[in-house]
C-alpha positions as CSV (number, residue, x, y, z in Angstrom):
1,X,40.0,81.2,101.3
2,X,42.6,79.3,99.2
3,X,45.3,77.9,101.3
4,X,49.1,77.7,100.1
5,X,50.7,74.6,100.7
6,X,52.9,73.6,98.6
7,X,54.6,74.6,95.2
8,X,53.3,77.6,93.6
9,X,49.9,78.1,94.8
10,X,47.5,80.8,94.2
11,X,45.7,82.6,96.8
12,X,42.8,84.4,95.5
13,X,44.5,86.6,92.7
14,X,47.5,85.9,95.0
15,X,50.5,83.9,93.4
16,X,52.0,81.9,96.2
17,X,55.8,80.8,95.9
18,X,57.3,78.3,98.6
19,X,59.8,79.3,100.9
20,X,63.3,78.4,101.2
21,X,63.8,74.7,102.7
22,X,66.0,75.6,105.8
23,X,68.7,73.4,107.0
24,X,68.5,71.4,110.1
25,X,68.9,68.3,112.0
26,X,66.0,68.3,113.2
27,X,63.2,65.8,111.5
28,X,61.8,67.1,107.9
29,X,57.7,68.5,108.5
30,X,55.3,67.5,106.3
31,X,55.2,71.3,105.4
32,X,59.5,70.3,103.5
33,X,57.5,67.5,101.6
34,X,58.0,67.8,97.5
35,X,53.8,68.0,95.9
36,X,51.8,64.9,96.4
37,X,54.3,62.9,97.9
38,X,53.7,60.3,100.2
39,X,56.2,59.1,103.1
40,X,56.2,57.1,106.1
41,X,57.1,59.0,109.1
42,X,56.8,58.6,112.8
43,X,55.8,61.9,113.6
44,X,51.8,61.0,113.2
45,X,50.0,62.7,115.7
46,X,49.5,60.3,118.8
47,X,45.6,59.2,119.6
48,X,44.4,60.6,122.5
49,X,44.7,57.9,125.6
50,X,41.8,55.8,126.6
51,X,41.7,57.3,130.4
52,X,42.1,60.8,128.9
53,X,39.2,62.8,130.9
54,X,37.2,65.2,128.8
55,X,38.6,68.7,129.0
56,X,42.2,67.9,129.1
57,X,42.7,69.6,126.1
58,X,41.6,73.1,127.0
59,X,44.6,73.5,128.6
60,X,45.2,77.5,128.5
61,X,48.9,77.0,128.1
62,X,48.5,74.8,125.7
63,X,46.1,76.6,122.8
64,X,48.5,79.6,124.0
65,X,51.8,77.8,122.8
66,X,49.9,76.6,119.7
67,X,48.9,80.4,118.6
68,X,52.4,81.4,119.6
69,X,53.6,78.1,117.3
70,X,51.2,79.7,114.8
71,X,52.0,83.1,115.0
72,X,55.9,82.9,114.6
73,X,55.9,82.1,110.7
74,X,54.2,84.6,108.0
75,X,54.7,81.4,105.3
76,X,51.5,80.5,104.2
77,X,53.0,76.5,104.1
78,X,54.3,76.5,107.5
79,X,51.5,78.0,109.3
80,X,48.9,75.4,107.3
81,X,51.8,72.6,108.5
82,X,51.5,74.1,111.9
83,X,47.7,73.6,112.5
84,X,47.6,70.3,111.2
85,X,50.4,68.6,113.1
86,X,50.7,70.9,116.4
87,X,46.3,71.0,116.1
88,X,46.5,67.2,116.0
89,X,48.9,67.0,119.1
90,X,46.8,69.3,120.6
91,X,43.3,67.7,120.7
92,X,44.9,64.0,120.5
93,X,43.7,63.1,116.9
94,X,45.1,60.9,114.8
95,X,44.6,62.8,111.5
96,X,44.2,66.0,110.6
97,X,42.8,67.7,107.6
98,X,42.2,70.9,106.5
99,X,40.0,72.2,103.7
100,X,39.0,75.5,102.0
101,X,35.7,76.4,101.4
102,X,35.0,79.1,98.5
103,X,32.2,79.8,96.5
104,X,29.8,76.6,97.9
105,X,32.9,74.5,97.1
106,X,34.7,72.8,99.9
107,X,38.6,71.2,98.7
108,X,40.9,69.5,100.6
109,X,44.3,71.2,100.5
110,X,46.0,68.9,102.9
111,X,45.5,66.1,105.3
112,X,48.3,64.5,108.1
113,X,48.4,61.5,109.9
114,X,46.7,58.2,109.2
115,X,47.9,54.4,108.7
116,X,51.4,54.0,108.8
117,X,51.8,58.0,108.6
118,X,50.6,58.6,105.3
119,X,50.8,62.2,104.8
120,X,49.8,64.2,101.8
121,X,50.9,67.7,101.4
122,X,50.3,70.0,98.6
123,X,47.7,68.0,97.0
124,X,44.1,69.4,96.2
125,X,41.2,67.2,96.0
126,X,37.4,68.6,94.5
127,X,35.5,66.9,96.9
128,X,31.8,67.0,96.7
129,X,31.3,63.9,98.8
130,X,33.1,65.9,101.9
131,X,30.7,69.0,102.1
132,X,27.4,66.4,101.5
133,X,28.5,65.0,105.0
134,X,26.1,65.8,108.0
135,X,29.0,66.8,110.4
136,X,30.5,68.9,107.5
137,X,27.7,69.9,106.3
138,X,26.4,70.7,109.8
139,X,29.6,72.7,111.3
140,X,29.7,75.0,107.5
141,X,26.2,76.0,108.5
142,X,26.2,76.7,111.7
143,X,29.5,78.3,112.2
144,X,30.3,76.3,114.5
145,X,32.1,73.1,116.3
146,X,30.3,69.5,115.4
147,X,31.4,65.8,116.7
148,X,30.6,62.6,115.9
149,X,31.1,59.5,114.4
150,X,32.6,58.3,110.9
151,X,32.2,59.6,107.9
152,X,30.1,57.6,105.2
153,X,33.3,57.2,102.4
154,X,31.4,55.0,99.9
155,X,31.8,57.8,97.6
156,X,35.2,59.2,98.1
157,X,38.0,58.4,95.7
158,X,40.2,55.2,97.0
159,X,43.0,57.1,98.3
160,X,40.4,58.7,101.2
161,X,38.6,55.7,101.3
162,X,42.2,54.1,102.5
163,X,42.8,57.0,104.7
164,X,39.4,57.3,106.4
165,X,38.9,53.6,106.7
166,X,39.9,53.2,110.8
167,X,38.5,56.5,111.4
168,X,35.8,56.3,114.6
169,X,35.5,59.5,115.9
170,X,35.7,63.0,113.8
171,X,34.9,66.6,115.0
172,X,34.7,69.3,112.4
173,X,36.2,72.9,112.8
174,X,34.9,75.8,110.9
175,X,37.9,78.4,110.2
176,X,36.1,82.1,110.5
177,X,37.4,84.8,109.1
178,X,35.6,88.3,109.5
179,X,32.2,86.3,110.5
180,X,32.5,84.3,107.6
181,X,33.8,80.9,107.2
182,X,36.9,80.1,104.4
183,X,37.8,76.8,105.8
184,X,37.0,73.4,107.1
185,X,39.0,71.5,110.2
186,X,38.8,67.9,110.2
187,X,40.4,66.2,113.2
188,X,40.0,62.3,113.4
189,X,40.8,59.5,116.3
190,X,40.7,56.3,115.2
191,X,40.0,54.7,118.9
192,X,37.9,56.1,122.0
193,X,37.4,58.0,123.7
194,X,35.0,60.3,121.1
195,X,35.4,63.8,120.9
196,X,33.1,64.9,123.8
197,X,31.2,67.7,124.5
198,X,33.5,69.8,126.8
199,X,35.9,69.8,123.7
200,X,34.3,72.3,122.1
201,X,35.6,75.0,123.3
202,X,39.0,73.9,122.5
203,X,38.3,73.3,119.1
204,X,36.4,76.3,118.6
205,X,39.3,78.6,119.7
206,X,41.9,76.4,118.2
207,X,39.7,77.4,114.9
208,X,39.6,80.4,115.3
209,X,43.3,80.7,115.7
210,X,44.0,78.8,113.0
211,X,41.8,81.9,110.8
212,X,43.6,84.5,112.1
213,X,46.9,82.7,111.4
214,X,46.0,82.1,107.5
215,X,45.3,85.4,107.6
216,X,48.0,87.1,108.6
217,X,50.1,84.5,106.4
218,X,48.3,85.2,103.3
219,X,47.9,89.0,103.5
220,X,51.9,89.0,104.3
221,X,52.4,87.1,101.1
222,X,50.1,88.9,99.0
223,X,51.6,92.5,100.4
224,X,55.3,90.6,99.4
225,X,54.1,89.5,96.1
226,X,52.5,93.1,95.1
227,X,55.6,94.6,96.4
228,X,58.0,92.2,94.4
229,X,55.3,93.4,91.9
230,X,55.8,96.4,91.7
231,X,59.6,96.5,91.7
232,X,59.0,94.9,88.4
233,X,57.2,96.9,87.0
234,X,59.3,99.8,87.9
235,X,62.1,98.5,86.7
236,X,60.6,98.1,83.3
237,X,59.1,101.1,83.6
238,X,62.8,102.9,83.9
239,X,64.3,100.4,81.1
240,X,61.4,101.7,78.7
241,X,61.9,105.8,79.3
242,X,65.7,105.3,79.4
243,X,65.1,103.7,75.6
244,X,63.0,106.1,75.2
245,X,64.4,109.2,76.5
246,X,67.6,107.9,74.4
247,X,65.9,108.0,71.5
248,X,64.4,111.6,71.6
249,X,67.6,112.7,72.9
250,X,69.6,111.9,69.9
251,X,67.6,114.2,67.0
252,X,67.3,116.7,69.9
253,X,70.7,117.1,70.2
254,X,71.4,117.4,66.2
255,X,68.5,120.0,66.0
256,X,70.4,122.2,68.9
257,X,74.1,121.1,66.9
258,X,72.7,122.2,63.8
259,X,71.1,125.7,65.6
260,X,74.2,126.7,66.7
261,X,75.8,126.5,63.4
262,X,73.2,128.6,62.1
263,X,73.3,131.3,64.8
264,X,77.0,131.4,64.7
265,X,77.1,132.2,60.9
266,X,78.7,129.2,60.4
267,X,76.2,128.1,57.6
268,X,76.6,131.4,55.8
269,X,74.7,134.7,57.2
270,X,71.0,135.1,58.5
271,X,69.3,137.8,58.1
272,X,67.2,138.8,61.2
273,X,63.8,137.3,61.0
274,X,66.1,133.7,60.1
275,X,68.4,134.7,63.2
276,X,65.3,134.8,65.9
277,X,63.5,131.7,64.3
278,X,66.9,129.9,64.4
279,X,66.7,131.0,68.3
280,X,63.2,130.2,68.8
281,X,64.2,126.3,68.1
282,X,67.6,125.9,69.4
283,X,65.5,127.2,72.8
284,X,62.3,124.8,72.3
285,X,65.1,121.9,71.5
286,X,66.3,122.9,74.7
287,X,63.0,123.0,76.7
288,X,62.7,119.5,75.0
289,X,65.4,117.7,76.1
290,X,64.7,119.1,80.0
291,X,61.6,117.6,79.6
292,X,63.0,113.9,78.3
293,X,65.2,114.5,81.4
294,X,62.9,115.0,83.8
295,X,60.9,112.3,83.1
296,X,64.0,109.5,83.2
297,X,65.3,111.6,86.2
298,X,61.8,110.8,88.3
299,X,61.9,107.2,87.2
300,X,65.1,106.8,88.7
301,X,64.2,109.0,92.0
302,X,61.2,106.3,92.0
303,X,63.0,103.1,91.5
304,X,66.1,104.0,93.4
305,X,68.0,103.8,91.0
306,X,69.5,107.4,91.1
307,X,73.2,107.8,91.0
308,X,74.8,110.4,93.4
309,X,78.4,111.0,92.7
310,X,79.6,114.1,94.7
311,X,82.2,116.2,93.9
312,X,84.1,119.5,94.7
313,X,82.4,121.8,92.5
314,X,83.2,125.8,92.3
315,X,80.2,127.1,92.3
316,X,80.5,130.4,90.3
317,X,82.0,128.5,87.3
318,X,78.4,126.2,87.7
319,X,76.2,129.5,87.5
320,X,78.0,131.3,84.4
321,X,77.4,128.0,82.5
322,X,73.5,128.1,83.4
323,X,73.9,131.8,82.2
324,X,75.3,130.8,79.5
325,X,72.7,128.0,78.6
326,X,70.2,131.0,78.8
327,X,71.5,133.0,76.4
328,X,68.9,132.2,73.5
329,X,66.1,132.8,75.6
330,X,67.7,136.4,77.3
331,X,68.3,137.5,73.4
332,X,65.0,136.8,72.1
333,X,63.2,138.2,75.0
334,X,65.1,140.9,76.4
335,X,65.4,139.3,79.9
336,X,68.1,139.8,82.2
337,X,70.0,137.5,84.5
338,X,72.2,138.6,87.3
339,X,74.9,136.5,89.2
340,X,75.9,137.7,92.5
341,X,78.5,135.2,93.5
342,X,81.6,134.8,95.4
343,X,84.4,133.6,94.0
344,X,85.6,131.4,96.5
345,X,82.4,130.0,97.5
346,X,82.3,125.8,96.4
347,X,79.9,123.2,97.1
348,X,79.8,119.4,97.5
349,X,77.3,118.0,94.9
350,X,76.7,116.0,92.1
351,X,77.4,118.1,89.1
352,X,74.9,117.4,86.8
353,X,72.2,117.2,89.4
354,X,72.9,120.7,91.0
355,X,73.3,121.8,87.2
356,X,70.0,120.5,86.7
357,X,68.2,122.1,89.5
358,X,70.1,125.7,88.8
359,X,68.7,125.2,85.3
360,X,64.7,124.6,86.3
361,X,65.0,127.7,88.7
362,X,65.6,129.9,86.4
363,X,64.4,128.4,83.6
364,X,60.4,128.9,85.7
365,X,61.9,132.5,86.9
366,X,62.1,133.6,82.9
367,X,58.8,131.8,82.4
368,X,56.9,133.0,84.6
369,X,57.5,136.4,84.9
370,X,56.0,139.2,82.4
371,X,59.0,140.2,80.0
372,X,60.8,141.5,80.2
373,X,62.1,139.4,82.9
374,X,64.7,140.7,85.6
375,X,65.9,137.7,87.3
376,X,68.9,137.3,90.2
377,X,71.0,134.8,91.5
378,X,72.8,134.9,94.4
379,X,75.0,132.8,96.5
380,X,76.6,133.2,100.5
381,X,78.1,130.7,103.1
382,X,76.4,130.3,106.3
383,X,77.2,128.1,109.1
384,X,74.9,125.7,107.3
385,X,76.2,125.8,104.1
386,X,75.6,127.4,100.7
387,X,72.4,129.3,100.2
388,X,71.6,129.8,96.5
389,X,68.2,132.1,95.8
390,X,66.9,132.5,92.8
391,X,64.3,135.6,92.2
392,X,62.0,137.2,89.9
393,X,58.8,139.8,89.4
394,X,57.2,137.5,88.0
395,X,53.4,136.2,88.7
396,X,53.9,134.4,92.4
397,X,52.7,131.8,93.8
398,X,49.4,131.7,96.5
399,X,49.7,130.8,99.6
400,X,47.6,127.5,99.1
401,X,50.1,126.8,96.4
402,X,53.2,126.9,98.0
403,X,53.6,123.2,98.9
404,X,51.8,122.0,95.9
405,X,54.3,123.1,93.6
406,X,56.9,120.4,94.7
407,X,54.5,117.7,93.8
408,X,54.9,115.9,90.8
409,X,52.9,116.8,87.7
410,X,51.6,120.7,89.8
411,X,51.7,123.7,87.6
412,X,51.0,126.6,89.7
413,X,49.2,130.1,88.4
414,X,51.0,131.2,85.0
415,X,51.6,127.7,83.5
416,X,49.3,128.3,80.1
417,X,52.6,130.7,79.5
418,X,54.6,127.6,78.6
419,X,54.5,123.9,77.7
420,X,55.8,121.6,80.6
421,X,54.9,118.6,82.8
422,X,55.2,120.2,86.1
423,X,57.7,118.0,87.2
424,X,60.3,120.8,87.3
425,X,60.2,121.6,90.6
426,X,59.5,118.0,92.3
427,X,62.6,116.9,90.3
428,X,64.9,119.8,91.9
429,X,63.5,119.5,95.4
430,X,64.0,115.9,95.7
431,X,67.7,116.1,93.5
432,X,68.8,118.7,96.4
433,X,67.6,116.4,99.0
434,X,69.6,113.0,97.8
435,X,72.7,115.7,97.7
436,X,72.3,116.3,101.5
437,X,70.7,120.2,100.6
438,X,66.9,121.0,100.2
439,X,64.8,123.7,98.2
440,X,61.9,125.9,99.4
441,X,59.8,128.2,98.6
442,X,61.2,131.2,100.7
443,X,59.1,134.2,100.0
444,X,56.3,134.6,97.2
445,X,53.3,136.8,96.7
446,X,50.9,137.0,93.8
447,X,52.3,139.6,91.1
448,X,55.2,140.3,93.8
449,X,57.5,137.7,92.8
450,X,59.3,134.8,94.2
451,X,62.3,133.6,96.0
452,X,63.5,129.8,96.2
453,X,66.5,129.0,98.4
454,X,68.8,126.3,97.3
455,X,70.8,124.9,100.0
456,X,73.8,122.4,99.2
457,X,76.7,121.2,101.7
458,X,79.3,123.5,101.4
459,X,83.4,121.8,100.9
């Protein structure tokens, strides 16, 4: 266990950040202290009273309103400020210290208390000379709560010396967490009475407490952290395919420009083996860019960062453009597409969304079915809304499959007829969804054919 204090600390592979300092009138905590720095403050925790009877401070209430002290910040700072100050109150110590232990090593990430209220906060110390002590040494080993005297200093640096010179009485607390022990609880009194026996118990739970506190502290800010992480990395990973998509985009579009040109006879005359090959690549420039679209479109849908912008669209208008889109690919494979459509029938969507899904629909309807293809749209009101289905003969889809489809990356039976990245689908389902619609799978049997049922909001 590494314990964040102050500054940027790390907790394991865990980069810490500090919180924002809160305003009050209130008395700043050690826990607001700036790295290293020393102040004088009244707010050392008092030494325990000379008449104090052993077992005063195993008060129930007491250890509760400390875990509920504990328990009501997820900062890793606060909670460490928490068990040092309210700990100290608690079993009437003058200082209070607390120290990691990792890997054999034990450090010191942060002591309270002492001669004039020296406090340091935030500062880590390597100290060998701590762990070779009988009561550390002791309490690490046995799991468990050890008292006694002073500590022999002779070998700590000066500023420990200073702090541990009027100490009398210490008990050490091993933090457990899991069965194991990540910490070290130093609590010191600097005048009788010593720590006694019937103590223990209070300082074991207080211990314990203090584990479960660090934590829930760290794991919170390691969760926050990967999260915040994440987000990063996501939006980078949109900035890169929206560069990218850009840039395949652009010679994409001048190969389908220059196709057109070509088909139209606007270039001079084709004969018929140049007509179909001019075709063949104004439809796999086309196949091409739905791909590059995809891909930026699922970014977005992952980040967020997709736009909705919903307007009054007639919907038979929408499907003769699709039809129109398919042209190419009807002509060179002697597929038909049939519109069954009402006139009057209009939807609320996002135009180029809905356009997009209509496209993938029957874009896998001419795919996967055996040319050549017969495939039907057709559109109705309901009290619902708009139903659009799209059909075909073509292979089907099993029963196992007809979930698995929508997932990202899923090609279902049939997908060696054509390249793609199997996102078709899981792009349309979840583009219908932000428009306040959905998409299914409404009917489908192997070598039968398939239905999917497009429903948008109707105006």
């Amino acid at each position: 266990m590494m314990i964040a204090v102050m500054g940027d600390v790390t907790v394991g592979d865990t980069q810490l950040s500090p919180p924002t300092e809160e305003k009050s009138s209130k008395r700043r905590s050690p826990s607001a202290l700036a790295p290293a720095e020393r102040v004088t403050t009244s707010s050392a925790p008092a030494a325990a009273s000379p008449g104090a009877e052993p077992g005063d401070h195993r008060d129930a209430e007491a250890l509760l309103a400390l875990a509920m002290a504990m328990s009501s910040s997820l900062d890793p700072r606060t909670v460490v400020n928490t068990i040092l100050d309210e700990g100290a109150r608690l079993v009437g110590a003058d200082r209070a210290t607390l120290s990691s232990w990792k890997d054999g090593q034990l450090t010191i990430e942060a002591s309270v208390g002492g001669r004039e209220g020296v406090t340091w906060i935030g500062r880590r110390f390597d100290s060998p000379w701590l762990s070779e002590q009988p009561l550390v040494r002791e309490a690490l080993t046995r799991r468990t709560v050890v008292t006694g005297g002073a500590m022999d200093t002779m070998r700590a640096s000066p500023e420990f010396r200073e702090a541990l010179s009027l100490v009398r009485h210490t008990a050490s607390v091993p933090i457990l967490q899991g069965g194991e022990v990540t910490g070290l609880l130093v609590f010191s009194r600097y005048r009788d009475p010593a720590f006694h026996e019937d103590e223990r118990t209070s300082l074991s739970t207080l211990g314990s407490i203090a584990g479960i506190a660090l934590r829930n502290a760290t794991t919170h800010q390691a969760a926050t952290d990967a999260v915040r992480n994440l987000d990063a990395a996501q939006r980078t990973k949109s900035e890169l395919l929206d560069i990218a998509v850009h840039e395949l985009r652009s010679p994409l579009t001048v190969i389908q420009g220059y196709a057109a040109l070509l088909d139209g006879g606007d270039l001079g005359p084709l004969g018929e083996p140049a007509t179909r090959a001019v075709r063949v690549i104004a439809t796999k420039a086309r196949e091409a860019q739905e791909i590059a679209t995809s891909l930026l479109t699922v970014a977005r849908l992952e980040s967020n960062e997709l736009q909705i912008e919903r307007t009054r669209i007639q919907l038979q208008a929408l499907l003769e453009a699709v039809r129109e889109r398919m042209v190419p690919h009807l002509d060179l494979t002697g597929a038909t597409l049939t519109l069954d459509c009402p006139d009057e029938l209009e939807v609320a969507a996002d135009a180029a969304l809905a356009t997009r899904v209509m496209d993938n629909l029957v874009n896998n309807a001419l795919i996967y079915s055996d040319p050549p293809a017969a495939v039907t749209i057709s559109a109705r009101r309901t009290a619902a809304g708009i139903e659009i289905r799209v059909s075909d003969r073509g292979s089907g889809v099993s029963e196992a499959d007809r979930e698995r489809i929508f997932e990202r990356f899923v090609r279902g039976a049939g997908a060696e007829r054509a390249a793609g990245t199997g996102l078709g689908l899981y792009v349309s389902r979840e583009c219908a969804r932000r428009m306040g619609g959905d998409l299914v799978l409404e009917r489908s049997r192997p070598g039968e054919g398939s239905t999917f049922l497009l429903c948008l909001p109707a105006v």
